[in-house]
Every structure is written in C-alpha cells, then in structure tokens.
PyMOL commands that place a pseudoatom at each C-alpha (Angstrom):
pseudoatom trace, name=CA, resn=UNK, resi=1, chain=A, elem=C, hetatm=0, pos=[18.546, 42.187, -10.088]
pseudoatom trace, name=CA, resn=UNK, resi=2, chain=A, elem=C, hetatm=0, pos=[16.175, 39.558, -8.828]
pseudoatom trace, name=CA, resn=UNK, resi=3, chain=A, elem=C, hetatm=0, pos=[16.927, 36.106, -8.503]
pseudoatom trace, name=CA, resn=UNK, resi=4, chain=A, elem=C, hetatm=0, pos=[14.224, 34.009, -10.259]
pseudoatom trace, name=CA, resn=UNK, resi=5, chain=A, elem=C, hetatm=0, pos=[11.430, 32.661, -7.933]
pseudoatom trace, name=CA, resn=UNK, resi=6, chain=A, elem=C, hetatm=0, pos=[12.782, 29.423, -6.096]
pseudoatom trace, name=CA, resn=UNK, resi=7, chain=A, elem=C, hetatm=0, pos=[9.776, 26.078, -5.842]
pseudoatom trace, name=CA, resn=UNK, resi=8, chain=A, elem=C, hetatm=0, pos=[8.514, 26.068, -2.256]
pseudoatom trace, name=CA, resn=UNK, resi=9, chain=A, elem=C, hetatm=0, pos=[9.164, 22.338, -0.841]
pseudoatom trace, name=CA, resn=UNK, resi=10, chain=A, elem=C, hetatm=0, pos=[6.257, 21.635, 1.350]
pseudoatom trace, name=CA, resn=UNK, resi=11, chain=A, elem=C, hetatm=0, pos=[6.776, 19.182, 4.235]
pseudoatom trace, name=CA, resn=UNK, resi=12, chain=A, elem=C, hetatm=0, pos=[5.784, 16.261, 2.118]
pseudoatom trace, name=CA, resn=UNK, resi=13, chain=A, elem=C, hetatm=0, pos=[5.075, 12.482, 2.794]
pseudoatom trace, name=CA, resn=UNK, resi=14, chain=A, elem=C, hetatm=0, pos=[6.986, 10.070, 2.664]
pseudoatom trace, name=CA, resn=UNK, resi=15, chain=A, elem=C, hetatm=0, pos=[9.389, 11.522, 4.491]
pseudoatom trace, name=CA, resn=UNK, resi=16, chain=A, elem=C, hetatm=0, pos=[12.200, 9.632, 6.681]
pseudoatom trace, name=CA, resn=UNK, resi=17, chain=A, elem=C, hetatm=0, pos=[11.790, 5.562, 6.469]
pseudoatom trace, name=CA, resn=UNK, resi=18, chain=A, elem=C, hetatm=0, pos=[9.579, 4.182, 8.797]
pseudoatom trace, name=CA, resn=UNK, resi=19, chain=A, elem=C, hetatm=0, pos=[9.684, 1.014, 10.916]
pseudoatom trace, name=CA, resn=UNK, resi=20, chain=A, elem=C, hetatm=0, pos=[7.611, -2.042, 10.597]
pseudoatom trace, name=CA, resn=UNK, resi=21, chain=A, elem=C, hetatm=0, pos=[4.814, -1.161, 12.918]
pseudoatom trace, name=CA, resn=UNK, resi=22, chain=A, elem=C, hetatm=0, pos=[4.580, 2.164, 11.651]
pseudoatom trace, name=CA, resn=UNK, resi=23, chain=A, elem=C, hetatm=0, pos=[4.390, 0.524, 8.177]
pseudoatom trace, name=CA, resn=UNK, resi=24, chain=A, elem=C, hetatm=0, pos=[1.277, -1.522, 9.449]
pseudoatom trace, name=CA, resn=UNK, resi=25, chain=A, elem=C, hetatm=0, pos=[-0.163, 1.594, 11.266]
pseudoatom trace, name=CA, resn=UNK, resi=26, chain=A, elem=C, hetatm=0, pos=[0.177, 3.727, 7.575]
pseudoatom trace, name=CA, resn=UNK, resi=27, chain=A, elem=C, hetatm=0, pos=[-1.135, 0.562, 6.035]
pseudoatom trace, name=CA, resn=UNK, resi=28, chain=A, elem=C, hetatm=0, pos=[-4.246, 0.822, 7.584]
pseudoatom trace, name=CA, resn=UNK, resi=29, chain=A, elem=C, hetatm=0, pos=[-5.039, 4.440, 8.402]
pseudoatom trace, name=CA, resn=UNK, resi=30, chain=A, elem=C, hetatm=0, pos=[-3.864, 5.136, 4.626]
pseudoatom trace, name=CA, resn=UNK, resi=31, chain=A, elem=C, hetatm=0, pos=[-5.327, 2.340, 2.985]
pseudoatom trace, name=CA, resn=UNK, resi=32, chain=A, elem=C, hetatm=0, pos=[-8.178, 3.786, 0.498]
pseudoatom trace, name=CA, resn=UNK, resi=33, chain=A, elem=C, hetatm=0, pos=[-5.929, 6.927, -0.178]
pseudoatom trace, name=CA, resn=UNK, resi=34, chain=A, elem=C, hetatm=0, pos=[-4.631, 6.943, -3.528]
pseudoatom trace, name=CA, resn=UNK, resi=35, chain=A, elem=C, hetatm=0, pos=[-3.164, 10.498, -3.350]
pseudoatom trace, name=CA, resn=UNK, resi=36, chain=A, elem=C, hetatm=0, pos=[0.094, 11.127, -1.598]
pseudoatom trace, name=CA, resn=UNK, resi=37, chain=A, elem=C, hetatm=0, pos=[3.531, 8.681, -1.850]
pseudoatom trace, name=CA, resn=UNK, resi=38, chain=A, elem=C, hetatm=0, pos=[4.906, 5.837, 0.362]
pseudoatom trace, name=CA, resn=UNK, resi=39, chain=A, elem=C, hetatm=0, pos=[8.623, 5.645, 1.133]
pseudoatom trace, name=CA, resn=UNK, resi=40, chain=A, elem=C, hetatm=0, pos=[10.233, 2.001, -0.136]
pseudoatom trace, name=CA, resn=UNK, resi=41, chain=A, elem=C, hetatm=0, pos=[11.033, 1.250, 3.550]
pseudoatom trace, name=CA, resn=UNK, resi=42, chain=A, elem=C, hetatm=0, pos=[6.889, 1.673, 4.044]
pseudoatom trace, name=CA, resn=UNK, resi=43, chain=A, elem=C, hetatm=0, pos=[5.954, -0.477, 0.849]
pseudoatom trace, name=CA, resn=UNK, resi=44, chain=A, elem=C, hetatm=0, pos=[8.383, -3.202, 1.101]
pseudoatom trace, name=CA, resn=UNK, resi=45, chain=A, elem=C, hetatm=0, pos=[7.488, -4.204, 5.232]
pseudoatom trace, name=CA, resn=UNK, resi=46, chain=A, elem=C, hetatm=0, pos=[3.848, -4.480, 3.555]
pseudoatom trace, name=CA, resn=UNK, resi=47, chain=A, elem=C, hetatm=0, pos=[5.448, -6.572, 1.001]
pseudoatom trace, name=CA, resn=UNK, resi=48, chain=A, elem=C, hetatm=0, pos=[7.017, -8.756, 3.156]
pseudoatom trace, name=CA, resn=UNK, resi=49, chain=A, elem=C, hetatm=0, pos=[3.861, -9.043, 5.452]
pseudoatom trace, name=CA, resn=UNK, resi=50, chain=A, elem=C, hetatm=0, pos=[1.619, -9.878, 2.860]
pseudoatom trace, name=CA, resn=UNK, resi=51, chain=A, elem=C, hetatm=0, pos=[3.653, -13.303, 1.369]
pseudoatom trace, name=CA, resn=UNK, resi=52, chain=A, elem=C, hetatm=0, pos=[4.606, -14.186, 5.500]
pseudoatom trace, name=CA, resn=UNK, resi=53, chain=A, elem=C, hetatm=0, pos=[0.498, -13.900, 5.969]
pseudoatom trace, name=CA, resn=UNK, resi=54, chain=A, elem=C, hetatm=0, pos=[0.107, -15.965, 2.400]
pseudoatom trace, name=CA, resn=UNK, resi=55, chain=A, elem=C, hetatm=0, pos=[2.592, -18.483, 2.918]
pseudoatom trace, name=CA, resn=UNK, resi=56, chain=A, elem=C, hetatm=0, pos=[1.483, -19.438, 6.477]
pseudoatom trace, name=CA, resn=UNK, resi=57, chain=A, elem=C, hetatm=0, pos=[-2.422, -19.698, 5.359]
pseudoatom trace, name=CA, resn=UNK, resi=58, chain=A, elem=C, hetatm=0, pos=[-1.181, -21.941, 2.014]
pseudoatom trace, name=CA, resn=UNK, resi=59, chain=A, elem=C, hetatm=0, pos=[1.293, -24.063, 5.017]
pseudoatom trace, name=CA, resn=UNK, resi=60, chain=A, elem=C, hetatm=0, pos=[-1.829, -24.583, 7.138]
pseudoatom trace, name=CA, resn=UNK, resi=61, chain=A, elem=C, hetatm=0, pos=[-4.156, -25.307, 4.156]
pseudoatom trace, name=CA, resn=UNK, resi=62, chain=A, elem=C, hetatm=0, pos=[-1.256, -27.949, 2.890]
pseudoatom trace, name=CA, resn=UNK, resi=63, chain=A, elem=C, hetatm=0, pos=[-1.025, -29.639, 6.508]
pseudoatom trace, name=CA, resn=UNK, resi=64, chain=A, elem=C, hetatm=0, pos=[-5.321, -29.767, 6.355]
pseudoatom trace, name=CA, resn=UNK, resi=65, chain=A, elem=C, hetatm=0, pos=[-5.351, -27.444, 9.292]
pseudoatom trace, name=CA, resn=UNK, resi=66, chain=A, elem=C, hetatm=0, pos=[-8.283, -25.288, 7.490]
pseudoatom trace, name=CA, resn=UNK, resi=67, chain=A, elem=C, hetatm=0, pos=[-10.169, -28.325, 6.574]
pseudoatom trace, name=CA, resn=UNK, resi=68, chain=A, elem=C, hetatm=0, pos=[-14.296, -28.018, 7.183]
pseudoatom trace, name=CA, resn=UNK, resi=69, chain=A, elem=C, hetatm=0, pos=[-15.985, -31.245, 7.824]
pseudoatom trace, name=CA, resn=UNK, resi=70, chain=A, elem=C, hetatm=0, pos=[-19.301, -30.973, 6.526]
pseudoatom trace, name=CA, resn=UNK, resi=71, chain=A, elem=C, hetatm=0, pos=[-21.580, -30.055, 9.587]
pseudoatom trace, name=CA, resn=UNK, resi=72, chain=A, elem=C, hetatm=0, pos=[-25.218, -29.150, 9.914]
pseudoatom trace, name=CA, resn=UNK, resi=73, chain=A, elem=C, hetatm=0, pos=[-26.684, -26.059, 12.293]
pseudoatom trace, name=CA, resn=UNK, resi=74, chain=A, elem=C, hetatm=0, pos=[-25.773, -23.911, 13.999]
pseudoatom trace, name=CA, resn=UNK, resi=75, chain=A, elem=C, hetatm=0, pos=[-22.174, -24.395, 13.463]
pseudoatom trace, name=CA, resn=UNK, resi=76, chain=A, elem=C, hetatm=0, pos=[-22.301, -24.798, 10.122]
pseudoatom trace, name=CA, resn=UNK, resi=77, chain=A, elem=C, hetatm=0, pos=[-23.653, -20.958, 10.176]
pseudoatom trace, name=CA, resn=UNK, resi=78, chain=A, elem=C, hetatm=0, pos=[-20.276, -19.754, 12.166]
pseudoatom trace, name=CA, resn=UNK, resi=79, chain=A, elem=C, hetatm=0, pos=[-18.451, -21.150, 9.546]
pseudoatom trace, name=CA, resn=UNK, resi=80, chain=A, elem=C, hetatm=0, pos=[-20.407, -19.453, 6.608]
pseudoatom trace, name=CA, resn=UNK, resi=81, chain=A, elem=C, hetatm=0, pos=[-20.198, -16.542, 8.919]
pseudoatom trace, name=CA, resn=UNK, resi=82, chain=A, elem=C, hetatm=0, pos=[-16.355, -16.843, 9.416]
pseudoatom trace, name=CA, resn=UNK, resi=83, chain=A, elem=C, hetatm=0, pos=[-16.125, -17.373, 5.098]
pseudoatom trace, name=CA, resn=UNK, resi=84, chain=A, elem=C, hetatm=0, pos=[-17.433, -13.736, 4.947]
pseudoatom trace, name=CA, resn=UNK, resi=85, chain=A, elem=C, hetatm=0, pos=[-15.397, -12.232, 7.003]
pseudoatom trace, name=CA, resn=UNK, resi=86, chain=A, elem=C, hetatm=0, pos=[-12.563, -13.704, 5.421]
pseudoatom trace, name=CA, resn=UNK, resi=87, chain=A, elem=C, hetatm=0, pos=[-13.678, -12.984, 2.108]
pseudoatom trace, name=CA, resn=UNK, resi=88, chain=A, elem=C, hetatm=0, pos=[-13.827, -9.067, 3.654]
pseudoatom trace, name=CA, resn=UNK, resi=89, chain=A, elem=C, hetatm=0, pos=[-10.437, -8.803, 5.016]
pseudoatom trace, name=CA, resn=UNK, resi=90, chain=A, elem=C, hetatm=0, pos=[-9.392, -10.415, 1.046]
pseudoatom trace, name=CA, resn=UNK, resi=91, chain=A, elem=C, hetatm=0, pos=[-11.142, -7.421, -0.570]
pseudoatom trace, name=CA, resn=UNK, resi=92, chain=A, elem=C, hetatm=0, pos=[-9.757, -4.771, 2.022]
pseudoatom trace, name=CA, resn=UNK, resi=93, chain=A, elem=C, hetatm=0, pos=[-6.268, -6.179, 1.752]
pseudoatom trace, name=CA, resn=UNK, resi=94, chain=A, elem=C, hetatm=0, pos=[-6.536, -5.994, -2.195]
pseudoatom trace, name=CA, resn=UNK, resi=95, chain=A, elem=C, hetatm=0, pos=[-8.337, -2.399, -2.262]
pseudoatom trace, name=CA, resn=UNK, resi=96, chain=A, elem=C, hetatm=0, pos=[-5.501, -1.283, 0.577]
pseudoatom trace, name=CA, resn=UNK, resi=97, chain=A, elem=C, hetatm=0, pos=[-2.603, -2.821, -1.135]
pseudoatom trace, name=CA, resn=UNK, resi=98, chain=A, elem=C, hetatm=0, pos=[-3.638, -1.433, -4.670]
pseudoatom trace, name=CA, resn=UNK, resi=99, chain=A, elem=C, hetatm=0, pos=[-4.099, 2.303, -2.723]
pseudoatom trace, name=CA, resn=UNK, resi=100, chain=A, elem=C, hetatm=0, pos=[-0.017, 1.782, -1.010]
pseudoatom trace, name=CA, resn=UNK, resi=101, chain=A, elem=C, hetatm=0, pos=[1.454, 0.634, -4.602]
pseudoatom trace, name=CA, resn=UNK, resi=102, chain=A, elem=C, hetatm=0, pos=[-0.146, 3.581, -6.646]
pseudoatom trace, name=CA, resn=UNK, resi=103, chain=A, elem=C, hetatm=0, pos=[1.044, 5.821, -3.980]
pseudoatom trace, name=CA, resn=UNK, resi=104, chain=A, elem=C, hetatm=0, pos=[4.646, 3.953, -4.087]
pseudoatom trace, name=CA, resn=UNK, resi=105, chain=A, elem=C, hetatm=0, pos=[4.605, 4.636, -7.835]
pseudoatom trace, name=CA, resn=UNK, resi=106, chain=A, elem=C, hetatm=0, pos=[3.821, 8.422, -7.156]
pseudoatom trace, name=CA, resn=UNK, resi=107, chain=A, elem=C, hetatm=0, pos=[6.906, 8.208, -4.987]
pseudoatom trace, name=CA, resn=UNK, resi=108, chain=A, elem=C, hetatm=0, pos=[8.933, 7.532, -7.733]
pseudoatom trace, name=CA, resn=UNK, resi=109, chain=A, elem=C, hetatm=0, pos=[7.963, 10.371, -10.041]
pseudoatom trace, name=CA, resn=UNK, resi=110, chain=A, elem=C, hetatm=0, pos=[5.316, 7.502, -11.654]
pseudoatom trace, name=CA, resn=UNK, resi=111, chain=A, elem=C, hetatm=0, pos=[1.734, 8.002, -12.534]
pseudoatom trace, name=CA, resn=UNK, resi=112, chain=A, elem=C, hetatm=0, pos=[-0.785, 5.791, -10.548]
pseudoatom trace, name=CA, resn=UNK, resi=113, chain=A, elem=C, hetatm=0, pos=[-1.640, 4.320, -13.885]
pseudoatom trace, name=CA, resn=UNK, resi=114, chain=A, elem=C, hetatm=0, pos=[1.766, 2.601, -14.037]
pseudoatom trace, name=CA, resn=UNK, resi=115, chain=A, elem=C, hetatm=0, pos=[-0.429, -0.121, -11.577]
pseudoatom trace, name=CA, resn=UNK, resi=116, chain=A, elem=C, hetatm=0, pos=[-2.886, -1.412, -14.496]
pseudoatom trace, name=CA, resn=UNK, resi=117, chain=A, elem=C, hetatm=0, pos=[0.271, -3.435, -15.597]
pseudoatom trace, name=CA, resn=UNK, resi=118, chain=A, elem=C, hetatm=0, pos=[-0.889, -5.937, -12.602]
pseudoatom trace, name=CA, resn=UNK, resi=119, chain=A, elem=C, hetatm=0, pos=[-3.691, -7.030, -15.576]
pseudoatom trace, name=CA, resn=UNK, resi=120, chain=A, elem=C, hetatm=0, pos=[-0.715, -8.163, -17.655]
pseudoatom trace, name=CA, resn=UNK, resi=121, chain=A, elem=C, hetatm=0, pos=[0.201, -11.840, -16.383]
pseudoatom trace, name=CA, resn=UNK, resi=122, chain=A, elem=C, hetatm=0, pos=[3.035, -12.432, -15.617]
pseudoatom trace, name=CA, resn=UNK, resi=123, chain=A, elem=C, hetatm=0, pos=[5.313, -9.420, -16.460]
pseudoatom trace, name=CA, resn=UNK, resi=124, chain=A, elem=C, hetatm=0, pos=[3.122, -7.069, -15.505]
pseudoatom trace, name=CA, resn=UNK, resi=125, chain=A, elem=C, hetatm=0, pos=[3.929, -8.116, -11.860]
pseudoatom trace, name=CA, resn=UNK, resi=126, chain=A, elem=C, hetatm=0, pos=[7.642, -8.356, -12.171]
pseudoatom trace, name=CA, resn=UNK, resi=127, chain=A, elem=C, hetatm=0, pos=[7.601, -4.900, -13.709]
pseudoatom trace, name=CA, resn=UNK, resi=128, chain=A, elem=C, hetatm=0, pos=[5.380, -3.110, -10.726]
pseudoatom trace, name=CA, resn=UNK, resi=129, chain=A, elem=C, hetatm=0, pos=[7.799, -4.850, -8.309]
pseudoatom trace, name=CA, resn=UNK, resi=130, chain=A, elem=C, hetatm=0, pos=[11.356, -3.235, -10.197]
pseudoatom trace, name=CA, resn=UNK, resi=131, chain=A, elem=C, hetatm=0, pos=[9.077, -0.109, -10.584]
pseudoatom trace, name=CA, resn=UNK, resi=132, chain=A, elem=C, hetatm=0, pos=[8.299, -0.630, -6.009]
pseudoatom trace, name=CA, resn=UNK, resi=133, chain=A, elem=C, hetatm=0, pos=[11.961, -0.969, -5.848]
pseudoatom trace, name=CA, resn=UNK, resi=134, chain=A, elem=C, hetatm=0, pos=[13.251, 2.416, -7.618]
pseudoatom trace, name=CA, resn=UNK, resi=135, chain=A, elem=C, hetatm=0, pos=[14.559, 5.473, -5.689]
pseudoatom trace, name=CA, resn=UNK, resi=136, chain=A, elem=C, hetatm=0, pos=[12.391, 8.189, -4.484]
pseudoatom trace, name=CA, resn=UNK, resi=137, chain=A, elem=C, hetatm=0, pos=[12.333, 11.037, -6.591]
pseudoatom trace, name=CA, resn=UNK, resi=138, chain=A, elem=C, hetatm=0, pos=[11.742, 14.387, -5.242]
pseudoatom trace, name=CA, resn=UNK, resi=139, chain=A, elem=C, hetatm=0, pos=[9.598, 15.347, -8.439]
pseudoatom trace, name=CA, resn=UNK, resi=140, chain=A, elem=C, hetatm=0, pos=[7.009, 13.265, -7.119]
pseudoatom trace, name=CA, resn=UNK, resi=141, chain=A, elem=C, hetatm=0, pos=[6.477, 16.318, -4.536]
pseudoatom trace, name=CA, resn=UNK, resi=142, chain=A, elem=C, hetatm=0, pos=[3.605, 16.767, -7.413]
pseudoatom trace, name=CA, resn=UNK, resi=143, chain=A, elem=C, hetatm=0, pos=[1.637, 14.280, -5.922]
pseudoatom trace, name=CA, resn=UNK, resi=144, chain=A, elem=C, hetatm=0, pos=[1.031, 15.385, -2.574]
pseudoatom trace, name=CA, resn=UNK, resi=145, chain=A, elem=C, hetatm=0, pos=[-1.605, 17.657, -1.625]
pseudoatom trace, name=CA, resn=UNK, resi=146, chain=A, elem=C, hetatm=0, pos=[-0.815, 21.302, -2.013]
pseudoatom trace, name=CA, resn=UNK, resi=147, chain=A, elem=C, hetatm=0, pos=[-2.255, 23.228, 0.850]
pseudoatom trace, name=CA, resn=UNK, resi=148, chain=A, elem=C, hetatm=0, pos=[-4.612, 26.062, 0.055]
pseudoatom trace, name=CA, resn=UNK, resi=149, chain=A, elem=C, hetatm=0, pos=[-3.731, 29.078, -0.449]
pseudoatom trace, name=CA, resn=UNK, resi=150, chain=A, elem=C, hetatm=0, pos=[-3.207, 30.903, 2.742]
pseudoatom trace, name=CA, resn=UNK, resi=151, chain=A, elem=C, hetatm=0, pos=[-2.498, 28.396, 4.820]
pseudoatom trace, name=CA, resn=UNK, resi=152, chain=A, elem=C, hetatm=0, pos=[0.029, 28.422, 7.145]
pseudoatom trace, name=CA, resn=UNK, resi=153, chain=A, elem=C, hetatm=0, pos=[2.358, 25.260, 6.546]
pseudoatom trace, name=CA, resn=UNK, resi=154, chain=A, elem=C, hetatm=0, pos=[5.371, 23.993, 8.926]
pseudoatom trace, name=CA, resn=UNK, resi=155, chain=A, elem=C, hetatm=0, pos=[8.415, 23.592, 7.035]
pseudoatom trace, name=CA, resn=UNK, resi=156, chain=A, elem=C, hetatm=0, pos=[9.352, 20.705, 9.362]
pseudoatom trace, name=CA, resn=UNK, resi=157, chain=A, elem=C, hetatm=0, pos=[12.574, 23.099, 10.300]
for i in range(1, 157): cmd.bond("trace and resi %d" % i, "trace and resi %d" % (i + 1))
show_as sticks, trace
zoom trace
C-alpha cells in the first residue's frame, strides 16, 4: 500500500519577515510584479513609509515651504521640469503600491481582484487595509510561480 501523493512546497516568497530596508529594496525591484505574495512585515513598512512621506510633503505645503512665486525664464522651466518629475515618482508610487497590495492579497489566500474595492470610497479602503492585515495563508503557495517542469528547485533545506 501506497501512501497518496503528498503537494510539493516549493521555496516560495514571502518567506521569513523582512526588515525595513529590505522592504524598500522589494518595493522597488518588485514594484510592477503583480504575481507572487508579500509578507505583512514587507507591506506594512511600505505602509508606514508612504503616510511618513505624505504627511511631511502636506506639513511643508501647510508651513508654505513648497510655495512657487511666479517667475519668468529659465527658472521658471526647472520648476515645470521639477512638476514632471514629481508627477512621475506619483504615478510609479501608485502603479508600485497597487503591484505590493495585490501581491499582499495573494498572500492571504485572496485574489488580486480583492484590490478594485479601492474604487469604493470610503469602505473600500478600510476593507483592503483589514484584508493587508490578515495572516498569511499557506494556500496562497498558488500564486507563486511554479517552476517548469524539470527544473531543479532548492528546497531552502
């Protein structure tokens, strides 16, 4: 008598916790992936960069430390420049943060869908953030990539 075929754990992501700067370093090196899962430890140090960031740039806008005086030439040019590249960093930090929350919700067993809920004001927010702050469940091993067949894979032992 055979014993029924066992599921082969692969050495997945997330994995153990990770620290702050290896939360940044993920962050950015991960950010257009939408495949895959992010530990809590990984979303929340994003989380808690993100309002810091936010809350010092509405402090200095409050105190008038961003205000432009209207200006002509060539410096008025660095400032549109400056504008763009601030309006870049917005879009990369909305198209990164959107890529680390659909893989947080695969981390919980969740589809990616679950983050269309930010469209609902309001509680659509509150609910992706008690969704962020669930337990990892090791049926969202389905979302990582399976390696092809053949392929030698550590088992992290």
């Amino acid at each position: 008598m055979s014993l029924p075929p066992q599921p082969v754990y692969y050495d997945t992501q997330p994995g153990e916790p990770v620290g702050p700067w290896q939360a940044v370093k993920n962050f950015v090196r991960r950010g257009t992936t939408f495949s895959g899962r992010a530990s809590r430890s990984e979303y929340w140090w994003i989380a808690l960069y993100t309002v810091l960031l936010s809350e010092a740039y509405v402090l200095a806008e409050d105190r008038g430390y961003l205000a432009w005086p209207d200006v002509d030439g060539g410096f008025a040019i660095a400032l549109l420049l400056l504008s763009l590249v601030l309006l870049l960093a917005v879009v990369l930090l909305a198209i990164f943060t959107a890529a680390l929350s659909v893989r947080r919700l695969h981390d919980c067993n969740l589809s990616g869908l679950w983050f269309l809920l930010i469209l609902v004001p309001g509680l659509g927010s509150f609910a992706l953030l008690i969704m962020a702050a669930l337990p990892p469940d090791p049926r969202g091993v389905r979302f990582d990539a399976q390696p092809t067949p053949g392929a030698v894979v550590p088992t992290g032992k």
